[in-house]
C-alpha positions as CSV (number, residue, x, y, z in Angstrom):
1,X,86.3,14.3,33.9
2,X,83.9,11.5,33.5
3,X,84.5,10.3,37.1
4,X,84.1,13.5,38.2
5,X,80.3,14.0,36.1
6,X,79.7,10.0,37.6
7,X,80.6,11.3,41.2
8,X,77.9,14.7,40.6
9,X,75.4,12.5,38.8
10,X,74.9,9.2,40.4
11,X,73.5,10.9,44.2
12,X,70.9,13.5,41.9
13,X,69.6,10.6,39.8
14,X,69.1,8.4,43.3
15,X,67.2,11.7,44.6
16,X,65.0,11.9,42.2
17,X,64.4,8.1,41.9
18,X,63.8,8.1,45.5
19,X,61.6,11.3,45.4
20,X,59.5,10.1,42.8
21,X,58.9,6.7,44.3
22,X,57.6,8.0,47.6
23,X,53.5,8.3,47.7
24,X,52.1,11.1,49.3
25,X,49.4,10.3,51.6
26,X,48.5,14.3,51.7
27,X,44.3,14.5,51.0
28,X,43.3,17.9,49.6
29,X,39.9,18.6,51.4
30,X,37.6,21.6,50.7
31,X,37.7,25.2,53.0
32,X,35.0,24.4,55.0
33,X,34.6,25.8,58.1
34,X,31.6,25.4,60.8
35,X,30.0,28.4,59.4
36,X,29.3,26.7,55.9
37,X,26.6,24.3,58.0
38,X,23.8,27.4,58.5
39,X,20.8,26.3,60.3
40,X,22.0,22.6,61.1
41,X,23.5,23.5,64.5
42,X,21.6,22.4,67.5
43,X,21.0,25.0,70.3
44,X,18.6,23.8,73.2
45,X,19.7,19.9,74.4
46,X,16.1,18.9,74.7
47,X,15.7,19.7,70.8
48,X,19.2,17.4,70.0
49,X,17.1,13.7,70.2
50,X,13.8,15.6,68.8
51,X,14.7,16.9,65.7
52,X,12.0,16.6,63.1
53,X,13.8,13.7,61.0
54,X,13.8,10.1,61.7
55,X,17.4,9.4,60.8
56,X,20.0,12.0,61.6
57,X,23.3,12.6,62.7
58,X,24.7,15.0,65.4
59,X,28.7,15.7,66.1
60,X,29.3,17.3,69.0
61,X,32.4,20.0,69.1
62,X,35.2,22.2,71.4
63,X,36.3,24.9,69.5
64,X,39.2,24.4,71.7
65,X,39.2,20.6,71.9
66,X,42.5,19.4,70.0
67,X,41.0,16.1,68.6
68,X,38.6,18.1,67.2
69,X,41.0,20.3,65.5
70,X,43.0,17.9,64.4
71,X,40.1,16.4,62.4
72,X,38.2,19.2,61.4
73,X,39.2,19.3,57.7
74,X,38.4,15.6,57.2
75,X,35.2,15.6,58.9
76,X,33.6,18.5,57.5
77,X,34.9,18.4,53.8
78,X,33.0,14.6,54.2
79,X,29.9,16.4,56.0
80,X,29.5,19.3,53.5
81,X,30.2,16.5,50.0
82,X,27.1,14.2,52.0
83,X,23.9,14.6,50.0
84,X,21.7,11.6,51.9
85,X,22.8,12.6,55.3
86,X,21.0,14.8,58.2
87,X,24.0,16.1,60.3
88,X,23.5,18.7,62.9
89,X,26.5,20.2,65.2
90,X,26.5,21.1,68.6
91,X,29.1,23.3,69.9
92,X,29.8,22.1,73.5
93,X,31.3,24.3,75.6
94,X,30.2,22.7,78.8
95,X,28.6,19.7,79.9
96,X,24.9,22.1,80.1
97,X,25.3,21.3,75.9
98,X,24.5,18.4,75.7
99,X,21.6,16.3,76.4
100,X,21.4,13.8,79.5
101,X,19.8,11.4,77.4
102,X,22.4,11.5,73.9
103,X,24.9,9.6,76.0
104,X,27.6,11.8,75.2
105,X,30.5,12.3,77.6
106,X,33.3,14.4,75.6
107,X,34.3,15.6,72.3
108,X,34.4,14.7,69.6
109,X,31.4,12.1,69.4
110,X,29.2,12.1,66.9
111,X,26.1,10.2,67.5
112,X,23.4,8.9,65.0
113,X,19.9,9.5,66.1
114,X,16.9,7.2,64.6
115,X,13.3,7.6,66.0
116,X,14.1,9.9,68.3
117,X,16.6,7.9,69.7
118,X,21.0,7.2,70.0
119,X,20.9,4.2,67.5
120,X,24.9,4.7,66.8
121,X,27.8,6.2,69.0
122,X,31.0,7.1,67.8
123,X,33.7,8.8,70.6
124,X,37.2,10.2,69.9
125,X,38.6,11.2,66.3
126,X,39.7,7.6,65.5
127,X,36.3,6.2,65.9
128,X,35.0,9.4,63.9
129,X,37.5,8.9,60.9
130,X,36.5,5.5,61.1
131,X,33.0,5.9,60.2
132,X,33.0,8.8,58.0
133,X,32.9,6.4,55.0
134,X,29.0,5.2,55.6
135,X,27.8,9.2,55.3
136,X,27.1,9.9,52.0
């Protein structure tokens, strides 16, 4: 009987020792969604450089662009927490969204925009992820 409770025991116990070891590297983020950024979304390209800040930030979007998906919940939970940063969005759809002069190519790319001109340039999620830690 004992061997038999040993034999039953010993595999649980080393589930749950292993279970409980393991860190979770899951991030709970807010339900945010686009529509929770009213009025900061840039329309006409010639307004995306001449917004009426000095210091601002714009990331430009697919809503069919995978990267941008797949980053979504990161980026705008840290977007919508900011309270010293100017972001705007542009939803690009085609290349007629975005401004000859902002540099941008694809999506996602966020750009930061100081005196009316690209002072920072950020392309593809990794370099986005990367830099989400300096808006605040």
């Amino acid at each position: 009987m004992n061997r038999i409770i040993k034999l039953f025991l010993l595999p649980f116990l080393m589930i749950i020792l292993v279970g409980c070891s393991t860190a979770t590297t899951d991030k709970t983020y807010l339900d945010v969604d686009y529509d929770d950024f009213e009025g900061q979304f840039i329309l006409l390209p010639e307004d995306q450089l001449n917004m009426p800040q000095d210091d601002y930030y714009i990331y430009y979007y697919g809503p069919y662009c995978g990267a941008c998906i797949n980053i979504k919940a990161e980026l705008l939970d840290t977007l919508y927490r900011a309270k010293n940063t100017t972001i705007y969005f542009v939803t690009v759809t085609d290349v007629t969204h975005i401004s000859e002069d902002s540099g941008v190519n694809g999506t996602p790319t966020i750009i930061r925009v100081t005196d009316n001109e690209v002072s920072e340039f950020y392309e593809g999620a990794d370099s986005i992820l990367s830099m989400l830690d300096q808006i605040n």
